[in-house]
C-alpha positions as a LaTeX table, in Angstrom:
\begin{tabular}{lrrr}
\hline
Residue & $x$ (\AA) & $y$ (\AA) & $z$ (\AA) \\
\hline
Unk1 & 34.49 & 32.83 & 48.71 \\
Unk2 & 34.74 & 29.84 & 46.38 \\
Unk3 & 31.44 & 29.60 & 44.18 \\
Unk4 & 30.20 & 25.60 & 43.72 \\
Unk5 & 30.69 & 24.09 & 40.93 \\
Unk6 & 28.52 & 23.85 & 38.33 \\
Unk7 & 27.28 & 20.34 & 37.38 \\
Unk8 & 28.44 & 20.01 & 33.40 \\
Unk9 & 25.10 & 19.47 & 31.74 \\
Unk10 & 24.63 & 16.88 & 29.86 \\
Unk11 & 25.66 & 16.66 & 25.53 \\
Unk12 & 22.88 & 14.10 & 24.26 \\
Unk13 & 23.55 & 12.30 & 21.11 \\
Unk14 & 20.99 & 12.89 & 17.90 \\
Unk15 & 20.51 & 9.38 & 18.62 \\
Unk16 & 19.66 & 9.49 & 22.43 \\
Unk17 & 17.24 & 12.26 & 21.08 \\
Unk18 & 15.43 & 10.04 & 18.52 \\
Unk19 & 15.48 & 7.36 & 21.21 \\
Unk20 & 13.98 & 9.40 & 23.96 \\
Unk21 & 11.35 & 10.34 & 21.38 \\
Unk22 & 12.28 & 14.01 & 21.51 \\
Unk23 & 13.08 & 14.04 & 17.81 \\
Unk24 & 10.58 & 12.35 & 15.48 \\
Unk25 & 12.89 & 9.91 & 12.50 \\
Unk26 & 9.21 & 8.36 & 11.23 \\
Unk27 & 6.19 & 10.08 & 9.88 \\
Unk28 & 3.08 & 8.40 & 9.46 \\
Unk29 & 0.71 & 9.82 & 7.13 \\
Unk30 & $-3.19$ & 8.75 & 7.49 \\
Unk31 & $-5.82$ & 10.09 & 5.31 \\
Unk32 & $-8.97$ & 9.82 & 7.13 \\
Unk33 & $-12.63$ & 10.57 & 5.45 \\
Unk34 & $-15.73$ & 9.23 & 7.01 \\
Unk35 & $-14.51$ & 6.49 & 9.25 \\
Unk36 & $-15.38$ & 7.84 & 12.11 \\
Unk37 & $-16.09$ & 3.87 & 13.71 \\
Unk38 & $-12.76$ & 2.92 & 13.32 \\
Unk39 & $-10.44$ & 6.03 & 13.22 \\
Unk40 & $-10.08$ & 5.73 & 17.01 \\
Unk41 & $-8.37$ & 2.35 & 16.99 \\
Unk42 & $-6.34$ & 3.89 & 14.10 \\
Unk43 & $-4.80$ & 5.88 & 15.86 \\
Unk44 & $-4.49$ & 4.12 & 19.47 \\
Unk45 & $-2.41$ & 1.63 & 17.50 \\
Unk46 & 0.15 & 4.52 & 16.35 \\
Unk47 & 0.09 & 5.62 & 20.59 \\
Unk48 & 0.85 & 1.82 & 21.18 \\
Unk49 & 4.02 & 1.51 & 19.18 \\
Unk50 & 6.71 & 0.24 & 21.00 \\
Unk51 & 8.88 & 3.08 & 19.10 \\
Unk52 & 7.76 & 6.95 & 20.26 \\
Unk53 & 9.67 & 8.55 & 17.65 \\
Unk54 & 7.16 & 9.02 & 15.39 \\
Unk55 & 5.06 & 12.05 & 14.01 \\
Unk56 & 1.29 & 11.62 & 13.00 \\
Unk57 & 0.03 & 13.37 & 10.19 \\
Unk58 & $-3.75$ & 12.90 & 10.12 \\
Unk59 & $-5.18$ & 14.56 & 6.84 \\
Unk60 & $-9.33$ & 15.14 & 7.06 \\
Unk61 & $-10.22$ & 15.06 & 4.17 \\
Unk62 & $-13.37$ & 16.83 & 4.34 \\
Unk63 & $-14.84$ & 14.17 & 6.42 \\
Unk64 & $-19.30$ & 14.59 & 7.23 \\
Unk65 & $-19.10$ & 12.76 & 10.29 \\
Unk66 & $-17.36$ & 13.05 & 13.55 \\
Unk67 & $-13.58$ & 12.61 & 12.30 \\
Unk68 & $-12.68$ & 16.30 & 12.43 \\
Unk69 & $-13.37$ & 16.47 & 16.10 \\
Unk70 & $-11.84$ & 12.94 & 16.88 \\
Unk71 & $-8.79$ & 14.44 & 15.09 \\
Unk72 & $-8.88$ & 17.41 & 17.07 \\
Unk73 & $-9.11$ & 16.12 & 20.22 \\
Unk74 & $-6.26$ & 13.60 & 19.43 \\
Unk75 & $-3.92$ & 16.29 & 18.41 \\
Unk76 & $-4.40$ & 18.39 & 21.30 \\
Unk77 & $-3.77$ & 15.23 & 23.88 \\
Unk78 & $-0.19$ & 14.32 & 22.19 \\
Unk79 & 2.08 & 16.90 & 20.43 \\
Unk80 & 3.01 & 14.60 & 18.09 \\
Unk81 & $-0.11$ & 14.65 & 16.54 \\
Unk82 & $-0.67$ & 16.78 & 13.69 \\
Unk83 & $-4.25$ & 17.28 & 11.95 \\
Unk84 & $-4.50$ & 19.18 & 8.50 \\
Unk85 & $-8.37$ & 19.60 & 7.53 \\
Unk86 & $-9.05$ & 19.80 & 3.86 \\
Unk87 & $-12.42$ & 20.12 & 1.46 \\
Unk88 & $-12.68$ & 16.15 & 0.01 \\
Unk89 & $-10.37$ & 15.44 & $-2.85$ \\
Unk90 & $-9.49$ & 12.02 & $-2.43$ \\
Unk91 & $-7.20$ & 9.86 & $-0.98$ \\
Unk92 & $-4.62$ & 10.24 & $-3.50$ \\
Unk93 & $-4.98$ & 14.29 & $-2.94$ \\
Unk94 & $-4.76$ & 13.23 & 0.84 \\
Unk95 & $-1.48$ & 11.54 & 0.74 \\
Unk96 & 0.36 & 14.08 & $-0.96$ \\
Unk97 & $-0.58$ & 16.88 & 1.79 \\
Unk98 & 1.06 & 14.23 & 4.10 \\
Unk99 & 4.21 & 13.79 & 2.46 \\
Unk100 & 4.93 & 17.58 & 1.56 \\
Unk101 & 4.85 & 17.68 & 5.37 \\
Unk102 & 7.25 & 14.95 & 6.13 \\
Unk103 & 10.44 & 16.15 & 7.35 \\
Unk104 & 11.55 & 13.11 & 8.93 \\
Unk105 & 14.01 & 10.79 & 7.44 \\
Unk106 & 11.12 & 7.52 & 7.46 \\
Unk107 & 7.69 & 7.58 & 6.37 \\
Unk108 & 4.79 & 5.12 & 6.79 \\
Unk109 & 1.50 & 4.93 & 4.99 \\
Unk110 & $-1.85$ & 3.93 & 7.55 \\
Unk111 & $-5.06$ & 3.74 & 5.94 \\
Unk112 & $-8.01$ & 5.25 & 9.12 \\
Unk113 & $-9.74$ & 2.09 & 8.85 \\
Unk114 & $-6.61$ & $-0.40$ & 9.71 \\
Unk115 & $-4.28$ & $-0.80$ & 12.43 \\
Unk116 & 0.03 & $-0.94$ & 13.11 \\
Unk117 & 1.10 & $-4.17$ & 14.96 \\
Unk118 & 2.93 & $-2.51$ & 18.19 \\
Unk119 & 6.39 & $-3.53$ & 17.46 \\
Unk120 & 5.66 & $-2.02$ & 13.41 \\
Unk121 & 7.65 & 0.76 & 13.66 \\
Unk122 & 10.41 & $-0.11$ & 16.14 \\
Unk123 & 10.83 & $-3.49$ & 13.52 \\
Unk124 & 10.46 & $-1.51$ & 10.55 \\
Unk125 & 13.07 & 0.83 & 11.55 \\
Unk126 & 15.37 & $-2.13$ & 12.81 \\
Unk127 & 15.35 & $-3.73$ & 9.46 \\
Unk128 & 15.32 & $-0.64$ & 7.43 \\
Unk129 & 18.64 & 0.35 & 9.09 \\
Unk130 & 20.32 & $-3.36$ & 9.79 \\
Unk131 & 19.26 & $-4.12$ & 5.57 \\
Unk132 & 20.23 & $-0.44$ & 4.19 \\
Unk133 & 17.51 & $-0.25$ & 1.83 \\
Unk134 & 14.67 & 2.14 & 0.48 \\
Unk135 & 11.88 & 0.29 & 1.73 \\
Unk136 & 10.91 & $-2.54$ & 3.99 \\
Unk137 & 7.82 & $-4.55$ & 3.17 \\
Unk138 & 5.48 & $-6.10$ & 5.70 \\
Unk139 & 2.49 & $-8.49$ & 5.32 \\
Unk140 & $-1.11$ & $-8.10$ & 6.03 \\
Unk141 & $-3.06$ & $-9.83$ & 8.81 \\
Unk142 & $-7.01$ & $-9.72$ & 7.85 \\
Unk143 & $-7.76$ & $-11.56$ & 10.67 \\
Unk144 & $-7.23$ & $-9.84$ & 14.15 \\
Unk145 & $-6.79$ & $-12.65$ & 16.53 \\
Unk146 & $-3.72$ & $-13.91$ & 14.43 \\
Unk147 & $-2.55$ & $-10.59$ & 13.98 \\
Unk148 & $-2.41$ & $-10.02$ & 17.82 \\
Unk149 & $-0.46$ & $-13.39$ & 18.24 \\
Unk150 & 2.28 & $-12.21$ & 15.75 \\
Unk151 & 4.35 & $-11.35$ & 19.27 \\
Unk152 & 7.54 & $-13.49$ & 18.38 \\
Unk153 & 9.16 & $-11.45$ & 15.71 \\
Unk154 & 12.10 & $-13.73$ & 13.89 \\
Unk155 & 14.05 & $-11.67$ & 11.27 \\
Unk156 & 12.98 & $-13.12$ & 7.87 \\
Unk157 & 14.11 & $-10.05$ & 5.38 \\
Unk158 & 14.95 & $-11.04$ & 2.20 \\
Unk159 & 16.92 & $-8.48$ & 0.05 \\
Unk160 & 16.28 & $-7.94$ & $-3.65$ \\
Unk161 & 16.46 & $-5.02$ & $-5.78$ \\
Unk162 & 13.33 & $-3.00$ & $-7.43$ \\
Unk163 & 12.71 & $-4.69$ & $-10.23$ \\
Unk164 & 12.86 & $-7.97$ & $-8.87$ \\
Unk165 & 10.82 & $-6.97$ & $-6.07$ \\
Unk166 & 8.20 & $-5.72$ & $-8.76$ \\
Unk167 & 8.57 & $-8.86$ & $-10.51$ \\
Unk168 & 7.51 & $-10.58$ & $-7.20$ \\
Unk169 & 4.57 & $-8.56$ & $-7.06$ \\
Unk170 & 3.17 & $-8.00$ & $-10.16$ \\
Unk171 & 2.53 & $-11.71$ & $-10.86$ \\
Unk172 & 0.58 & $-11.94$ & $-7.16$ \\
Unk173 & 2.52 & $-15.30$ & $-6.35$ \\
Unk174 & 3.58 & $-14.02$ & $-3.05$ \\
Unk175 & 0.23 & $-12.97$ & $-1.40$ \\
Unk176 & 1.85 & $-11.29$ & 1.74 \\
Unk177 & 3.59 & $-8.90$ & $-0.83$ \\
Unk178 & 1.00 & $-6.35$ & $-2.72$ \\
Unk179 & 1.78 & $-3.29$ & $-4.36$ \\
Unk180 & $-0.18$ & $-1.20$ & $-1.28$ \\
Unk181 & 1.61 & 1.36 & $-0.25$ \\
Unk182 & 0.80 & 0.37 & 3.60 \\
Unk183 & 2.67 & $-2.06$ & 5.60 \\
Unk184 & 6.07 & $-0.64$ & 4.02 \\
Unk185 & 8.74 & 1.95 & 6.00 \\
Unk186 & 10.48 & 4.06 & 3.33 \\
Unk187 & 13.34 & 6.44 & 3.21 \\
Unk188 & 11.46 & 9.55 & 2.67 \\
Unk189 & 13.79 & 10.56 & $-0.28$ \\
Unk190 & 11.99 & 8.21 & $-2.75$ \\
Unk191 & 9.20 & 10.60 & $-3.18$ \\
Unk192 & 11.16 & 13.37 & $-3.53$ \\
Unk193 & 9.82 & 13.47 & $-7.24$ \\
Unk194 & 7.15 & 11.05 & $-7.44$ \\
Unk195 & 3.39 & 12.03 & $-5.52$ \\
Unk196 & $-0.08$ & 9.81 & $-6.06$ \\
Unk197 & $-2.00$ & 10.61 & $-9.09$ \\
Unk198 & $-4.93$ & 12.52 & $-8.31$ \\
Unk199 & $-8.98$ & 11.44 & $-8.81$ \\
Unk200 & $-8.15$ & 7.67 & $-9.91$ \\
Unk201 & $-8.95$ & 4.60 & $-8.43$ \\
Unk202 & $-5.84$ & 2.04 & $-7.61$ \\
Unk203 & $-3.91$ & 4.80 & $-6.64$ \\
Unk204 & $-1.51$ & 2.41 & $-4.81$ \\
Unk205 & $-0.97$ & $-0.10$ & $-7.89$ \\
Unk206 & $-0.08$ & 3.08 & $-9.73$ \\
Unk207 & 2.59 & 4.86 & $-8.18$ \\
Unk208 & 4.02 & 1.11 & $-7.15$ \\
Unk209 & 5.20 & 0.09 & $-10.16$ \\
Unk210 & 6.35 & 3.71 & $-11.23$ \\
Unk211 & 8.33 & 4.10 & $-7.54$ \\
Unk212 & 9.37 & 0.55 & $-7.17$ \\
Unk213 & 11.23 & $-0.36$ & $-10.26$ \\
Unk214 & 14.09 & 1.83 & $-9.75$ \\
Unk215 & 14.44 & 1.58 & $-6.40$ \\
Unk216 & 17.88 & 0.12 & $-5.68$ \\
Unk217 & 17.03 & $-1.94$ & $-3.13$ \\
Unk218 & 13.82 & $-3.76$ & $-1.23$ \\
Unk219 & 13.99 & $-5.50$ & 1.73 \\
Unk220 & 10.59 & $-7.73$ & 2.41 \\
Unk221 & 9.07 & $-9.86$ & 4.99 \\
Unk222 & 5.76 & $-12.45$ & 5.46 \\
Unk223 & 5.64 & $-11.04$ & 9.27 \\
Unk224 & 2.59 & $-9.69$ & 9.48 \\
Unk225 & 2.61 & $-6.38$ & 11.07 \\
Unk226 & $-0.38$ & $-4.20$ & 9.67 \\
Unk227 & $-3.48$ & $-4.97$ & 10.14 \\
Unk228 & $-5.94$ & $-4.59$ & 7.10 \\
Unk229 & $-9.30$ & $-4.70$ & 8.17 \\
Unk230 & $-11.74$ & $-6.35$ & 5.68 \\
Unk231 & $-14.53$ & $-3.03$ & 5.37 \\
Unk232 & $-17.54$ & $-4.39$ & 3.39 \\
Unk233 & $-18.26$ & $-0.40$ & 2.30 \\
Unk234 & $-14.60$ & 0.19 & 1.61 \\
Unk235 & $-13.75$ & 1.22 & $-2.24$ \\
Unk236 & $-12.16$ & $-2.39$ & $-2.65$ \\
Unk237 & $-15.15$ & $-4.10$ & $-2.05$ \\
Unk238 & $-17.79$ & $-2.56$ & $-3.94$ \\
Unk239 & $-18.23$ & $-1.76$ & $-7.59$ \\
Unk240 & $-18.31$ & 1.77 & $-8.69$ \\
Unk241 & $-17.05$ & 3.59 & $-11.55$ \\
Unk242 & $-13.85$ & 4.31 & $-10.00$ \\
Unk243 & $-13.30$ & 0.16 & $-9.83$ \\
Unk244 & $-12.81$ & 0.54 & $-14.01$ \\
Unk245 & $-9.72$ & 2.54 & $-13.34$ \\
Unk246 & $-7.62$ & $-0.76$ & $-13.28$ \\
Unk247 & $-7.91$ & $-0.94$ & $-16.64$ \\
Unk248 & $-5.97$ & 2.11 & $-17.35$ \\
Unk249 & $-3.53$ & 1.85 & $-14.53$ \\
Unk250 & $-2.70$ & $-1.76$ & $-16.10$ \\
Unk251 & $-2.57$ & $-0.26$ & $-19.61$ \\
Unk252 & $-0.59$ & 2.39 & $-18.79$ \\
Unk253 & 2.25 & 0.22 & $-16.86$ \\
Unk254 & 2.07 & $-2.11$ & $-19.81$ \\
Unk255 & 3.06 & 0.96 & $-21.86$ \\
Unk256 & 5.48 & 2.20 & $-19.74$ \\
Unk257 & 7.71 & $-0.86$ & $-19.59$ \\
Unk258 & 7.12 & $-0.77$ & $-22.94$ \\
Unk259 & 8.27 & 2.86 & $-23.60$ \\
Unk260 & 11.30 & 3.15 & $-20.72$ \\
Unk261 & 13.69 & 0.68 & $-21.90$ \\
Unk262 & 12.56 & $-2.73$ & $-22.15$ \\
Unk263 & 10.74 & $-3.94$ & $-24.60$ \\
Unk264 & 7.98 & $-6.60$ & $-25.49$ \\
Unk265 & 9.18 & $-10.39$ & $-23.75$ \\
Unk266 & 11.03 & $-8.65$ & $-21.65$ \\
Unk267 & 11.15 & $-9.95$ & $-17.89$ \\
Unk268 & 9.12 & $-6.66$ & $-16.49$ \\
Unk269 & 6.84 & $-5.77$ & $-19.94$ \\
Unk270 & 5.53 & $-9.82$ & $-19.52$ \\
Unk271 & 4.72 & $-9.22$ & $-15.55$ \\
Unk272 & 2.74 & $-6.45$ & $-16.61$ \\
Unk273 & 1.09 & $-8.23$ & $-19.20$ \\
Unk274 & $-0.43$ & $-10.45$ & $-16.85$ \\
Unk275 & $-1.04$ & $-8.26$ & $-14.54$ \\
Unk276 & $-3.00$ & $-7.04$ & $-17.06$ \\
Unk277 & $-4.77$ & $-9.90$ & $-17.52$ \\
Unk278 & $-5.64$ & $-10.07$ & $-14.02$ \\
Unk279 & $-7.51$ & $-6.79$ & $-14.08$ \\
Unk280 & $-9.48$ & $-7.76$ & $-17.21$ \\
Unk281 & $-10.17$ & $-11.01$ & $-15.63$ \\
Unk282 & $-11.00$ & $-9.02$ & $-11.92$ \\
Unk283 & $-13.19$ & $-6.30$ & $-13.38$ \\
Unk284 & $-15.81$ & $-8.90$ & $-15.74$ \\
Unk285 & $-16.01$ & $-11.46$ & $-12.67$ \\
Unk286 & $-17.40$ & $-8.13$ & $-10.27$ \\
Unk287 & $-19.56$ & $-7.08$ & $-13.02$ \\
Unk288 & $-21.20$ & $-10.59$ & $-13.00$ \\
Unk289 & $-21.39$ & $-11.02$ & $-9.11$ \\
Unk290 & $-22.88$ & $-7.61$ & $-8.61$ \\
Unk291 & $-25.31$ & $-7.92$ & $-11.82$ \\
Unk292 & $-23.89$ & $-4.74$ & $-13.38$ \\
Unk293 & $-24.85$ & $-4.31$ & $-17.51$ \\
Unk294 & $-22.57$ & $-2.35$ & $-19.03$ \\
Unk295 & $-21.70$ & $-3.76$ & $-22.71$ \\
Unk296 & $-18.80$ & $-1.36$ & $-23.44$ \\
Unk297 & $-16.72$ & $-2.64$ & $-20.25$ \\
Unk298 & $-17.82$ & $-5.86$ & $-21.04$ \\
Unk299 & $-16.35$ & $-5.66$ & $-24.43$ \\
Unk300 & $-13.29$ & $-4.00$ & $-23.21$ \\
Unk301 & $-12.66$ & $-6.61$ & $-20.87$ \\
Unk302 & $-12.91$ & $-8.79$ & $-23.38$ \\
Unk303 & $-10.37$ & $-7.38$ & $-25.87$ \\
Unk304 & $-7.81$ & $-7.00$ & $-22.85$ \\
Unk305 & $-8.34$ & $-11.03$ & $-22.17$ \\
Unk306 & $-7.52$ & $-11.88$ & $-26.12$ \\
Unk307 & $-4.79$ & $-9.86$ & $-25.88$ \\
Unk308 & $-2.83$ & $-10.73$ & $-23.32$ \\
Unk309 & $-4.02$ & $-14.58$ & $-22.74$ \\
Unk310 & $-1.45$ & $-16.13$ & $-24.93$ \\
Unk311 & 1.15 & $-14.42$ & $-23.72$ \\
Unk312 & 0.13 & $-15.28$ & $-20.04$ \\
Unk313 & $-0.98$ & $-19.34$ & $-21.19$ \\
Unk314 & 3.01 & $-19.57$ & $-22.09$ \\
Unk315 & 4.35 & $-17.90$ & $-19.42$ \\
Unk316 & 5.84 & $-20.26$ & $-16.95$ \\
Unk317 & 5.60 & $-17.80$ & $-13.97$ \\
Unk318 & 1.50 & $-16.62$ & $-14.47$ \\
Unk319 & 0.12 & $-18.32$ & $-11.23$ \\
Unk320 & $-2.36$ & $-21.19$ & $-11.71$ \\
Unk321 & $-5.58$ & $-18.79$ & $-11.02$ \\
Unk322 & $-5.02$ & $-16.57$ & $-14.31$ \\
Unk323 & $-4.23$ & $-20.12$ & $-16.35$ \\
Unk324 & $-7.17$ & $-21.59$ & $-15.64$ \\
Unk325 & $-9.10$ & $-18.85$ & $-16.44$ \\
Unk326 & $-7.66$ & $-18.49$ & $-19.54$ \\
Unk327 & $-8.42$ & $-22.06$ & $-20.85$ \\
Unk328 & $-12.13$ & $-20.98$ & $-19.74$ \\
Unk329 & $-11.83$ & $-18.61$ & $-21.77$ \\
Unk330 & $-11.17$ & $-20.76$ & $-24.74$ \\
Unk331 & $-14.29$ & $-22.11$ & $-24.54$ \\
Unk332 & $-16.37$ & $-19.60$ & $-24.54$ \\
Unk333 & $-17.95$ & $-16.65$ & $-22.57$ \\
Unk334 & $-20.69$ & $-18.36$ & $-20.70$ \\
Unk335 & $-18.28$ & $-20.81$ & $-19.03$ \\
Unk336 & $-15.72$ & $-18.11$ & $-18.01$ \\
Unk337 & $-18.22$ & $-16.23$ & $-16.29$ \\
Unk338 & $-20.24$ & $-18.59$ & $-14.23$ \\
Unk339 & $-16.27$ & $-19.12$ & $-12.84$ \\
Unk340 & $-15.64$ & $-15.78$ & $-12.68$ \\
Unk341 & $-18.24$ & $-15.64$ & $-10.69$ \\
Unk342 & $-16.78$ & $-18.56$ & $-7.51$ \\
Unk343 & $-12.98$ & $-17.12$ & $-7.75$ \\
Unk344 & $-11.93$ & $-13.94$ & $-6.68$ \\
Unk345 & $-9.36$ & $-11.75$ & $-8.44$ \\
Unk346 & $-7.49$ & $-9.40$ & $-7.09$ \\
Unk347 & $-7.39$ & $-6.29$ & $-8.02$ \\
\hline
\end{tabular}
């Protein structure tokens, strides 16, 4: 008797797996603490991505209020869901449990309190391929309804390398492009020896400038794909001690383009130096808005201003913001405050 045939089954393609969603090529790391209002949409916007071959990392970090459980219960309703609960160290502390997790060949950043446009990932991915770079670089909506009518996606990558790209962003002329390390797909091998610095403030401005310079190449776009939602508690928008860490993050990437090569008037050491400035300038203006007393930042700011102000006042590339304030500052301190206290600097 003749036995049938067997039907051949079926060789499928590492690619046909990633596209089938079988094999995860992005991680996306979220550090969640106490956002318990928002984490929900968080998340639902990772589920909604128009790419499935993701993996979510969601990192408690000792959260008090109901994020635990909403992690739980998101975890056990998609396999692709990973929760790691930890006692609260921060979200710098957070981030790093994410990546030593990633073993995907992509990673993505998601702060619990924003959302991914749908088409983030499948776009990101797209470009980060078609572009062969390290990164690719997103913009911010803050305001929803235009961030849910960003449904025509044109390509509009530019290509630079790392220190241009750092260039770009330390002199805040291109507000779409911010050294956060959401809204930005990366080759997971960059971080194979740099992490987030642990219990500091502007964690994000400090490993930028650190990662980014070397990179080889940057690929960046003004399509607004990530939602950053404008949190009135949020760290950013409140003043606390850990708001004074901008100080030393600025004075220590002064020093390092300093100490790695270049040297003072050099293209990167004279971003930095305004960048500088812009702290200095960012931290005395939220002192005066919030009515905070504290003579010793006060005076710090201060000395940071004289020092870098001339440098920035000749600078043909300092944006008009940080010039302005400088000639205010000529004048004298009263002036310089009362505008300090009408224009907002970024931080």
């Amino acid at each position: 008797m003749t036995r049938p045939l067997l039907k051949k089954k079926r060789k499928y393609s590492q690619s046909d797996l990633y596209h089938a969603g079988m094999i995860p090529e992005i991680t996306v790391i979220v550090p969640v603490y106490n956002v318990e209002k928002y984490l929900r949409q968080c998340v639902c916007s990772v589920l909604a991505q128009t790419y499935s071959g993701w993996r979510l990392i969601l990192v408690d970090d000792g959260s008090t209020d109901s994020c635990a459980r909403i992690c739980d219960e998101y975890a056990v309703s998609d396999p692709r869901i990973r929760v790691v609960h930890s006692s609260n160290s921060g979200a710098s502390v957070a981030r790093n449990r994410g990546i030593g997790l990633v073993d995907t060949e992509y990673l993505t950043f998601l702060d619990a309190d924003d959302m991914l446009h749908p088409r983030f990932l499948e776009q990101a991915l797209h470009d980060i391929r078609e572009s062969k770079t390290d990164v690719v670089c997103f913009g911010y909506a803050v305001n929803y309804r235009n961030f849910e009518k960003e449904t025509e996606l044109k390509s509009s990558i530019i290509l630079s390398d790392g220190r241009t790209y750092t260039e770009l962003v330390l002199y805040q002329r291109n507000p779409a492009q911010t050294p956060s390390m959401c809204g930005k797909l990366f080759r997971s091998e960059v971080f194979d020896n740099v992490r987030f610095v642990p219990s500091i403030g502007y964690e994000d401005l400090d490993l930028f400038y650190r990662l980014f310079t070397d990179l080889k190449t940057v690929a960046y776009s003004d399509l607004r794909l990530y939602y950053y939602r404008v949190n009135p508690d949020s760290f950013i928008h409140t003043f606390n001690e850990k708001r004074k860490d901008v100080l030393d993050v600025t004075d220590a990437m002064k020093n390092y383009y300093s100490d790695c090569g270049d040297h003072p008037d050099t293209v990167l050491y004279r971003a930095a130096r305004d960048r500088r400035l812009s702290a200095h300038f960012n931290i005395l203006g939220l002192m005066t808005v919030n009515s905070v007393s504290d003579v010793k930042l006060e005076d710090r700011c201060w000395n940071g201003i004289l020092e870098e102000r001339k440098s920035s006042l000749t600078n043909p590339k300092v944006r008009f913001k940080n010039k302005m304030a400088v000639f205010m500052s000529y004048i004298g301190g009263r002036p310089l405050i009362r505008l300090l206290s009408r224009v907002k600097y970024d931080s």
